[in-house]
N, C-alpha and C positions, 0 to 999 in steps of 0.2 A: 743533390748537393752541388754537383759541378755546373747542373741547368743554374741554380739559382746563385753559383759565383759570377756564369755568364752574364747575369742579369745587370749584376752589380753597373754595367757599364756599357748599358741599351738606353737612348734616352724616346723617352716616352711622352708621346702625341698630346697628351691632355696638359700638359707641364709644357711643351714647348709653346702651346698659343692660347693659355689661362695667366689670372695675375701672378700662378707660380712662378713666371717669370722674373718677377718684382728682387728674387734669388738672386738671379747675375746682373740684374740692370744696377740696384743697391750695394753690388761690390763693387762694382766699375764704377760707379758715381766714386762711392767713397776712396777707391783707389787713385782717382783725379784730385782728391781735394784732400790727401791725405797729410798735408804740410801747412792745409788750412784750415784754424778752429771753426766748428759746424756743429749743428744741434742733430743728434742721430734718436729714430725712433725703433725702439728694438718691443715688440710686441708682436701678437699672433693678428691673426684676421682682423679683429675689433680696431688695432692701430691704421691698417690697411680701408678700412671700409668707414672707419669713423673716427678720422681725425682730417682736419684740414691745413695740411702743413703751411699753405701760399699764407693763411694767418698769422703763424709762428714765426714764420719768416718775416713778415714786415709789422710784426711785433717787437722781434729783438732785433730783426737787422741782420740776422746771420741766416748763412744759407742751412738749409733742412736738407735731412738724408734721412728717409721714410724705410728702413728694412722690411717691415713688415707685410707677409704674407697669410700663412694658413699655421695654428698652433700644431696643428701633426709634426711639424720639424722639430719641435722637442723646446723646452727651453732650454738646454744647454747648446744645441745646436743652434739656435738663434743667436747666444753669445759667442760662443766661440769661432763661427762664421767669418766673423766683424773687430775681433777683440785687437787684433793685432794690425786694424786701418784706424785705430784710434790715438788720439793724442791729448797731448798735455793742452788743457782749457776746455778741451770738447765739451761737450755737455749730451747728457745720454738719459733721454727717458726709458724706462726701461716698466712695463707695463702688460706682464703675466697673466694670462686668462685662467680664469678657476678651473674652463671644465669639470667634470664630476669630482674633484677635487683636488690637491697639489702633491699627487704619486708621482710613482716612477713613470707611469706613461705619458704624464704632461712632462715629466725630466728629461726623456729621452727617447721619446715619438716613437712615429708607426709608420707607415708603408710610406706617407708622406717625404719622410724624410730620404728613403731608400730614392725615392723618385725624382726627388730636386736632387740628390748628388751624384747619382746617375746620369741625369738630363745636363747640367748645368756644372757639376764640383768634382767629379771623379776623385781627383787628389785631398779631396779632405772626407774621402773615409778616413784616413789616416789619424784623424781628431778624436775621432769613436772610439772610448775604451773598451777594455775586455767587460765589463757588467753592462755594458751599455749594449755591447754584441750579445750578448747571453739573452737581454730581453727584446732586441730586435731578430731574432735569429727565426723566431715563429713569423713574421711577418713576410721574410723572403719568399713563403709561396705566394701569398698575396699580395706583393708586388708585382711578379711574373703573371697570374691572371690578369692584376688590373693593365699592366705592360700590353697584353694582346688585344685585350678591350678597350684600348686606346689606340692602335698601330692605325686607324684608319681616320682618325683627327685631326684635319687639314687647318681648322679655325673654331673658335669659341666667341660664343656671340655673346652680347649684353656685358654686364659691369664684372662680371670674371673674366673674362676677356682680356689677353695680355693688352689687347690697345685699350682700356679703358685705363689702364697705369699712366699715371702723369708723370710729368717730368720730377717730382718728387717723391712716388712710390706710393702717393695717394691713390685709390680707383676714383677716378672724377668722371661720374657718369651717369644723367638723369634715372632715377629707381622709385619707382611708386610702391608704396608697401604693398607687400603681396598678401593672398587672401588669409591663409593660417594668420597673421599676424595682428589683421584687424580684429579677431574673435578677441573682444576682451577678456575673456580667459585664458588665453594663450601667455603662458607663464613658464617658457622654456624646461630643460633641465628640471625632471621632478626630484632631485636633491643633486644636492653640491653637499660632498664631504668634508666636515669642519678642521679635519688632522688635515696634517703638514708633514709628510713623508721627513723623518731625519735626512735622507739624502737630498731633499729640493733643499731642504734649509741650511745644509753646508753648501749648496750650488749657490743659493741666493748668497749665503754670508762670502761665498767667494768672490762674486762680483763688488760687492761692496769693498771687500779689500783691494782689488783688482784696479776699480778706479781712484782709489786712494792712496795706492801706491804711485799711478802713472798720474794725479793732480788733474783727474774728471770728474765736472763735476759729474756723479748721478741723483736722478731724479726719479724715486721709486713708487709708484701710483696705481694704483687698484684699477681694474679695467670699469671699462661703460658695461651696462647689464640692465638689461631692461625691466623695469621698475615691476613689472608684475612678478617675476621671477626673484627678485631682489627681495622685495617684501618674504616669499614663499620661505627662501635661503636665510633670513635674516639671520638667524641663529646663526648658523654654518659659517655665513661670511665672517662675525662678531669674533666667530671662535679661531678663524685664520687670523684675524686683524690680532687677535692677544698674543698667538703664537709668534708671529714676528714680532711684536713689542718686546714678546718676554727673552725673545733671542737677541737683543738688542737691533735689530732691524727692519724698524715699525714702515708703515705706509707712511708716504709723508702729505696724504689728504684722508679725508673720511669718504671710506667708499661710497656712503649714500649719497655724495656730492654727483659720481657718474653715475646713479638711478634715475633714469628719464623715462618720460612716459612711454608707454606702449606704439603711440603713433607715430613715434621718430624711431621707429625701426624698421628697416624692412624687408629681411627675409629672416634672421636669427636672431637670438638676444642679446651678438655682441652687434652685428650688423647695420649700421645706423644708413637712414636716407641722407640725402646730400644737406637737406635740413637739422637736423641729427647731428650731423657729422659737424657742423657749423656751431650748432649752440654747444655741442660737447669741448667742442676746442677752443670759445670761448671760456668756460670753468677751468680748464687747463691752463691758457695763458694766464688769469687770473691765480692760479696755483705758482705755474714757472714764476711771475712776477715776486709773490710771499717768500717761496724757496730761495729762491736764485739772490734776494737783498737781504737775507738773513748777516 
C-alpha cells in the first residue's frame, strides 16, 4: 500500500520520451492562449495519430490545440485536465474512442492515467473522485511494475516518440502501414459493446452542459475506426449512436462517415498513416463547416 502511494509521484521513462508527452506540452500551449479563442481537440490516440490539425487551422483561421494522446487516461480525465483552460467562443472537438465499449474503464482509465500524472500532473490527482479511486486502485500494482520496466528508457524512437509531436499535438511522422494491418482481414476489436455505461452517459451529458454554460462551442463526433472493423461492429456502433440520441445527446455526424479503408491505417484501427490522417480531417472540416453555420 505505502510502495504503491510512493509511486503515485515517480515519473516514469516510457512517458517521459513517448507522445505521452503530448499531456503537459497541450496544457502549456493552452495555458499560453488561454485569453485566446482556439479550436481544442480532446480525443484518445485516434485524435493524436489521425487528424491533421495544420488543416483545421487554415481552414478556420484559428490556432489548434491538439490534447490528445493515449485513451488509457480515461475520458474524464481528458476533460477535466483542460476544462478549466477553456473559454467563452472556444470550440472543442470532443471525440471518444469505443474501445470494447463506453464503461467505466473507457470513463476512468488504467495504468495510463496513473503514469501521465505521475510523470507530468502530480497535483491533479486531486480531480480523481472516490469511484474513480475505487476502480483505479487494482491498477497501482501495475503501474509500479510497468514504472521499473521503464526506469531505463532514455528515448523512444519512430511516431510514438515525444519528438514525432508537432507543434500542435499532432504525431507528424512518416508511417508505412505495418504488416498485421495489411491482412485484409485484419478487422481490429472482435466486438465493441453496444451499452453505454449510465455513468459515461452522465459524464458525456456533463460536458455538454459544461460547455453550454461557459458559451463553447462543442463539437461531438464518433472517432475514425477502420472500415473492416466498422462493418464487423456495425450493430454495436448503431446501438451507441441510439443511445446518445435517446439521451438527448446524439453524434453530430454518422459514424460511417470516419469508416475508411483498411490501407489508411497503420498500426491499429484508430491509428491512421499520415495519408489517413489527411483524408480523415478533410471529412471533419467538411463536418466543423455544417456544424459550426448551423
Amino acid at each position: 500500500m505505502i510502495m504503491n502511494i510512493v509511486m503515485l509521484s515517480r515519473k516514469d521513462g516510457y512517458c517521459l520520451h513517448s507522445h505521452e508527452k503530448n499531456a503537459i506540452l497541450a496544457y502549456k500551449r493552452l495555458e499560453a492562449l488561454k485569453d485566446t479563442n482556439k479550436i481544442v481537440i480532446i480525443s484518445g490516440s485516434n485524435g493524436q495519430f489521425s487528424i491533421n490539425s495544420r488543416m483545421i487551422h487554415e481552414a478556420f483561421n484559428m490556432l489548434v490545440v491538439n490534447t490528445s494522446f493515449h485513451a488509457g487516461i480515461g475520458i474524464r480525465m481528458q476533460f477535466e485536465l483542460y476544462k478549466d483552460l477553456l473559454q467563452k467562443g472556444d470550440i472543442v472537438i470532443f471525440c471518444p474512442e469505443y474501445g470494447n465499449g463506453f464503461n467505466k474503464e473507457r470513463l476512468y482509465g488504467e495504468t495510463t492515467l496513473l503514469r501521465v500524472l505521475s510523470t507530468y500532473m502530480p497535483s491533479a490527482y486531486k480531480k480523481i473522485t472516490f469511484p474513480q479511486w475505487l476502480h483505479l486502485y487494482k491498477y497501482t500494482g501495475i503501474h509500479f511494475w510497468e514504472y521499473l520496466k521503464h526506469l531505463h528508457i532514455e528515448k523512444v524512437e519512430g511516431p510514438y516518440s515525444s519528438d514525432a509531436v508537432n507543434e500542435y499535438g499532432d504525431i507528424e511522422c512518416e508511417r508505412a502501414q505495418v504488416e498485421s494491418i495489411k491482412n485484409e482481414n485484419f478487422n481490429g476489436p472482435a466486438t465493441i459493446k453496444g451499452e453505454v455505461d449510465n455513468a459515461v452517459l452522465d459524464y458525456f451529458k456533463y460536458i455538454h452542459d459544461f460547455a453550454k454554460a461557459k458559451d463553447i462551442k462543442l463539437v461531438f463526433l464518433p472517432p475514425t475506426f477502420i472500415e473492416g472493423g466498422y462493418k464487423m461492429n456495425s450493430k454495436q456502433i448503431d446501438s451507441i449512436a441510439y443511445t446518445l440520441k435517446a439521451n438527448g445527446i446524439p453524434w453530430q455526424a454518422e459514424p460511417a462517415r470516419y469508416a475508411f479503408s483498411n490501407s489508411l491505417y497503420y498500426d491499429t484501427y484508430y491509428h491512421m498513416t499520415q495519408e489517413g490522417a489527411n483524408i480523415r480531417t478533410e471529412v471533419l472540416i467538411e463536418d466543423l463547416h455544417r456544424i459550426l453555420n448551423k
